[in-house]
Every structure is written in structure tokens, then in C-alpha cells.
N, C-alpha and C positions, 0 to 999 in steps of 0.2 A: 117536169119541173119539180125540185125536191119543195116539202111545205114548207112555208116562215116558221122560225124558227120561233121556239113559245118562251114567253117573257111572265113570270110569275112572279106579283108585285104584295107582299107583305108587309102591311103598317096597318097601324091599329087607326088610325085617322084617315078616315073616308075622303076627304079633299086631297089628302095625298096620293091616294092609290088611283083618285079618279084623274088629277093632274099628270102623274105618270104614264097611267095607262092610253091614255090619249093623246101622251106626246110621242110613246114608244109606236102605239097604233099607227101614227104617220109617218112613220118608216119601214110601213109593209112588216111591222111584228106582229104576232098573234101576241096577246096580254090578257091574262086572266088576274084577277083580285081576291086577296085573303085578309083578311078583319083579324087573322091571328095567325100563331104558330102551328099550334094544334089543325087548325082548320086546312090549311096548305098540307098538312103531314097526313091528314085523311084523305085528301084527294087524289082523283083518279089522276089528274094533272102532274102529279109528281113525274110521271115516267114519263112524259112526252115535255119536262121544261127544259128549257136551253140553258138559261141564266133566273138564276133569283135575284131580286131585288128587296133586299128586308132591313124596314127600319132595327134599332139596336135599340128602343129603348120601347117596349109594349109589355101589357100584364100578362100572367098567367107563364107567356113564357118569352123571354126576351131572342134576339136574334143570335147573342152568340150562344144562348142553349142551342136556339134551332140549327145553326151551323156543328152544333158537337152531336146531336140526334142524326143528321143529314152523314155523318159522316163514322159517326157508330151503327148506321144501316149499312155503309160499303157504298154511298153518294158521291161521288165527286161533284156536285155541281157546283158552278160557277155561281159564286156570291156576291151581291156586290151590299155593300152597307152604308146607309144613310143615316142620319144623326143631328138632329137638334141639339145635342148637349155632347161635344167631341171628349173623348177622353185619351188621352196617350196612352193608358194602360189597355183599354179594351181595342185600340186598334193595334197594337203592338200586338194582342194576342190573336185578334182572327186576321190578322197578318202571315204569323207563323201557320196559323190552321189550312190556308192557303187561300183566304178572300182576296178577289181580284181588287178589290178598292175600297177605301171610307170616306165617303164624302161626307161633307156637312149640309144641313137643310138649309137654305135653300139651295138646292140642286142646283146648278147649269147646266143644262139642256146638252151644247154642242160635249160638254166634259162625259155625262152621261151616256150621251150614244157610244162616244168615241171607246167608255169600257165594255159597256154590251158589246161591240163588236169584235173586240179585243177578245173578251170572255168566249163568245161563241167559236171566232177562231181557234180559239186554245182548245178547245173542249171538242170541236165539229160540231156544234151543234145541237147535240145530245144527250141524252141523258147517263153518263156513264157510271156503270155500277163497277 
């Protein structure tokens, strides 16, 4: 039986990363949490994530820096972006960059799964360099 597939959840707000992680966990994913960008980009976890989950609006370094870093490494991973504060401009761009979605805070749950699984399909799963 191949592992669950790992779910690696980026926001600067600890209630959020703890709410997702715990909603993804009940659908048999593995979900680790990052408090930044930086922090996610040092981990050993990067190679083994299926999908990221990164808010768009955090200090030090927001999600669509981390999305053009992820992707100036030779990353393909599946992104998906969350947002308290929507912008047309920035989903228009990690749009083109090729994030699988932008949602707005507060998530829906069933909306949620339904791109994780999307994302992972698309990708197999893995972490593709």
C-alpha cells in the first residue's frame, strides 16, 4: 500500500494551520505545519509533499514569493492558496504560475478536499522536480 500522500499547510496563523491540518488528517492525509515560508523551504518535508496549502498574505515572505522560489528550484508542486483579503490581481497571477486554486478564508471544507485531490491527481502524488 503506497503512503498518504503529505499535505504541507503554510499560514502564519496557528488556528489555521491547526484547523486544516485536522480537517485534511481526517481524510487519511499526512499534514505537517509551517508558521512561514522560509520555514517550509528548510524542511526536509519539501521532498516528500504532495500538495501545499499557503496562505497569500504572511511576513517575511508571502505565498506568491514562496510559489516563484518553489518554482525557481525546478518545483512543480501543487499549490493551492487561501486568502483573507482576495485580490484579482494576485490570483490572476499565481494563476498563470500554475496554482491549482484561490480560495478565500473562510475555507469550505467539501471545496477544499475536493482540490487536494484534484492537485494530487494531477501531480501523482509527488513531489515533482
Amino acid at each position: 500500500m503506497p503512503p498518504a500522500p503529505v499535505i504541507c499547510i503554510v499560514d502564519d496563523d496557528e488556528s489555521v494551520r491547526n484547523a486544516i491540518s485536522r480537517f485534511v488528517r481526517s481524510y487519511g492525509y499526512v499534514a505537517y505545519t509551517f508558521s512561514s515560508a522560509p520555514e517550509f523551504l528548510k524542511s526536509p518535508r519539501i521532498d516528500t509533499t504532495s500538495c501545499v496549502i499557503a496562505d497569500v498574505q504572511m511576513p517575511i515572505m508571502n505565498g506568491v514569493e514562496l510559489q516563484d522560489v518553489l518554482r525557481n528550484q525546478g518545483r512543480r508542486l501543487p499549490i493551492i492558496f487561501i486568502t483573507a483579503f482576495p485580490e484579482d490581481a494576485i490570483q490572476a497571477r499565481v494563476q498563470r504560475a500554475g496554482a491549482v486554486c484561490y480560495l478565500t478564508k473562510p475555507v469550505d471544507g467539501p471545496t477544499l478536499i475536493k482540490h487536494i485531490q484534484g492537485a494530487i491527481g494531477k501531480s501523482g502524488g509527488g513531489n515533482e522536480k
